[in-house]
C-alpha positions, 0 to 999 in steps of 0.5 A: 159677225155683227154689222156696223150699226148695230150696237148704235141700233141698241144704243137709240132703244135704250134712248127710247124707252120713255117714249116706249113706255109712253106709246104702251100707256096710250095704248092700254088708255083705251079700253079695247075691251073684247066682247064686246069688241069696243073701241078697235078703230080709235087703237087702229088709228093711234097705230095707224097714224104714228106709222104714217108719220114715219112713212109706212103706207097704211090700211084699215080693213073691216072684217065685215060679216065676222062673228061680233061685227056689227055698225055698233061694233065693228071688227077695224084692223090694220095693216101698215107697210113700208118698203125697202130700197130693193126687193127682198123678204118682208117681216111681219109684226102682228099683235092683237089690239083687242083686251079680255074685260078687266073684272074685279080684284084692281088695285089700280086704274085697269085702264090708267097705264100707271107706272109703278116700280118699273112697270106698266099696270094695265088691262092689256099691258102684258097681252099684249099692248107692250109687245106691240109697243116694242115692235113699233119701237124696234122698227122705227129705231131700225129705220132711224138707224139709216141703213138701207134695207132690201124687202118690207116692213109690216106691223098691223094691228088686228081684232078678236084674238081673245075670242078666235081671231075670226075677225082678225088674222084669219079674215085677213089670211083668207085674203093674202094678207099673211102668205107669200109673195107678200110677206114672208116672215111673221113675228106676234109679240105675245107675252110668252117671257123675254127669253122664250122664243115660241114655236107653237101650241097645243090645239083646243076643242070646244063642245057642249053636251046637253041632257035631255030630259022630262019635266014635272012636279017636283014633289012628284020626280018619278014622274019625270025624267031628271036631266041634271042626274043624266049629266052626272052620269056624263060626269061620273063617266068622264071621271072613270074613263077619260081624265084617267087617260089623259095623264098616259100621254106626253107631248114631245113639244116644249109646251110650258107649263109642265103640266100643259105637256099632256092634254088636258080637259076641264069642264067650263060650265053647266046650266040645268033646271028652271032659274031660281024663283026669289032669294035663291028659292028653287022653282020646284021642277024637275029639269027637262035640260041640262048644258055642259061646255068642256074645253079639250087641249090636244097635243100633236101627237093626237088626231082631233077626229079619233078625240072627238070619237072617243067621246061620241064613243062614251056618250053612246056607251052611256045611251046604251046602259043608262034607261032613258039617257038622250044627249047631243053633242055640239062643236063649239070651237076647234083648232088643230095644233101648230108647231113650226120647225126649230130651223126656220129663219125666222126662229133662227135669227130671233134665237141668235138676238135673244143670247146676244142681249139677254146674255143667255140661250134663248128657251124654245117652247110652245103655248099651251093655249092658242094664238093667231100663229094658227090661221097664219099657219092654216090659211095663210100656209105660211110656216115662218112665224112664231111668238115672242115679246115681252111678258109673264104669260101668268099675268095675262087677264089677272087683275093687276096685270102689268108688263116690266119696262126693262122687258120691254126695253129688251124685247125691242131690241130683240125684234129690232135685230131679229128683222135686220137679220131677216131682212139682209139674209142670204136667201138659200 
């Protein structure tokens, strides 16, 4: 059964979607490039201020203190809220404001928002500037709408995704911005495709191995110690014990890619040795210290301490048989992995729009990388949240990243009677 006004609710986005895609542009116009962490208040503001226009109540939160701030680079957030006609639940539509550096490979303006054979080009643009837009789109069409609704609205608009969300979400979880009374249902516009609603990720563990060595001549190496060959031995180790059973093991989470339904482990960098003299000439040294940063993907089904315990338990091994082996082992970054339930609300009503305007089931599914659903799971204890916005996750940091129109025409409309549904529910 569907209210009244909801086909007119549908029929104005459609109505919207220059203004869609002119809010998309300006938000990918500027560069809000992280790290360094550039230009967060101007896109705090271009959001904070439409939404005061149409009545929302509106808060720019620093997140002081938080890795990366800084008077130069400050972590700006903000948060804007609206009330209903009565009490009732609150929606919740967060994206992050904050793009990876646009790189080499552009064949056009990376931060020029052109509008090419249906899309929107941009850094930004998939991940996720357009979700961002759509959300804004979808609430003011529901509020234009004018039916009255119980409960609250809320978008915000928060820093450092892309770097952990330190001076983001989870700043502003640590503060009750994300758990109950005040909001009740959460709804991120992360590029995960139009017909996917997702319910999770796979967690992730960062560390770094150094090697250490002695350093001398190096026309004379035996009378030192080579680093650089110790971390081939970690290598070879990892090669021989770890990649091999990694592919034993399935996750029974609907991660996509297929690939993504195991863990997985990839060896990020190394530094060794002295830097090059000239022109690529070696300094003639042995090296005395050799860095290696790995990036370890766990499933559900795992437990991060026995991970990290597995490779304290190789490293050791190879103190044990390797003359002169000395390593350390430093944690870099952790998060353990989320998934909510498939019978929430919020995972409910989403599912139920997106067969309605896509004509098709929705897919659940799960990331295999992470997002800001982590702190507001963890911190905020608040399990009714997913991710679900317009988008090919693939396109995300590539060159010639972009987002289709039509997808973000769709997406809108999603959210707009994903938040109706939410709202007018009977709460159980």
């Amino acid at each position: 059964m569907t209210h009244p006004f909801e086909d007119a609710l549908l029929r104005s986005i459609d109505g919207r979607r220059d203004d869609l895609v002119a809010l998309t542009r300006a938000l990918i116009r500027i560069p809000s490039v992280n790290p360094p962490g550039d230009y967060y208040r101007d896109c705090a503001e271009l959001l904070g201020e439409r939404l005061r226009e149409r009545g929302f109540e509106v808060t720019y939160l620093r997140a002081a203190g938080t890795p990366g701030d800084s008077d130069r680079y400050p972590r700006w957030n903000v948060v804007a809220r609206l009330e209903g006609s009565s009490p009732g639940p609150c929606v919740h539509f967060n994206s992050h404001i904050d793009v990876v550096e646009a790189g080499e490979g552009w064949t056009v303006d990376p931060f020029g928002g052109e509008v090419l054979n249906g899309r929107v080009y941009g850094r930004g643009a998939c991940d996720m500037k357009g979700g961002l837009a759509a959300s804004v789109i979808a609430v003011e069409a529901l509020l234009d709408a004018g039916a009255e609704f119980p409960g609250a609205l809320e978008i915000s608009g928060t820093a450092d995704e892309e770097s952990g969300g330190y001076g983001g979400v989870a700043w502003l979880a640590e503060r009750g911005w994300f758990s109950k009374p005040r909001v009740d249902h959460v709804i991120i516009p992360e590029p995960l495709n139009v017909d996917r609603v997702c319910i999770g990720h796979r967690g992730v563990w960062w560390g770094e191995i150094a090697t250490q060595g002695r350093q001398a001549h190096g026309s004379m190496p035996f009378l030192g110690d080579n680093a650089v060959r110790h971390m081939g031995a970690v290598i070879e180790a990892l090669e021989r014990e770890t990649f091999p059973g990694l592919d034993s093991l399935e996750t029974t989470m609907p991660v996509v890619p297929e690939g993504a339904r195991r863990p997985t482990l990839n060896i990020n960098s190394i530094h060794g040795g002295q830097p090059d003299v000239v022109d690529g000439l070696p300094a003639p040294v042995v090296p005395d210290s050799c860095r290696l940063v790995f990036d370890r993907r766990l499933l559900i089904e795992e437990d991060l301490d026995e991970v990290k315990a597995r490779m304290l338990a190789l490293l050791d091994g190879l103190t044990r048989s390797r003359p002169d082996f000395r390593y350390r082992l430093r944690d870099l970054f952790e998060v353990r992995p989320v998934m909510t339930e498939p019978d929430r609300p919020v995972v409910l009503a989403t599912v139920e729009a997106v067969g309605r305007i896509m004509g098709r089931p929705a897919q659940l599914v799960c990331s295999p990388g992470t997002y800001d659903q982590k702190h507001i799971d963890r911190i905020g204890r608040l399990r009714d949240c997913i991710a679900y916005g317009p988008g090919i996750l693939d396109l995300a940091h590539q060159p010639d990243e972009y987002v289709e129109i039509d997808d973000m025409v769709a997406s809108a409309k999603v959210m707009a009677l994903s938040a109706w549904a939410l709202l007018t529910r009977a709460e159980s």
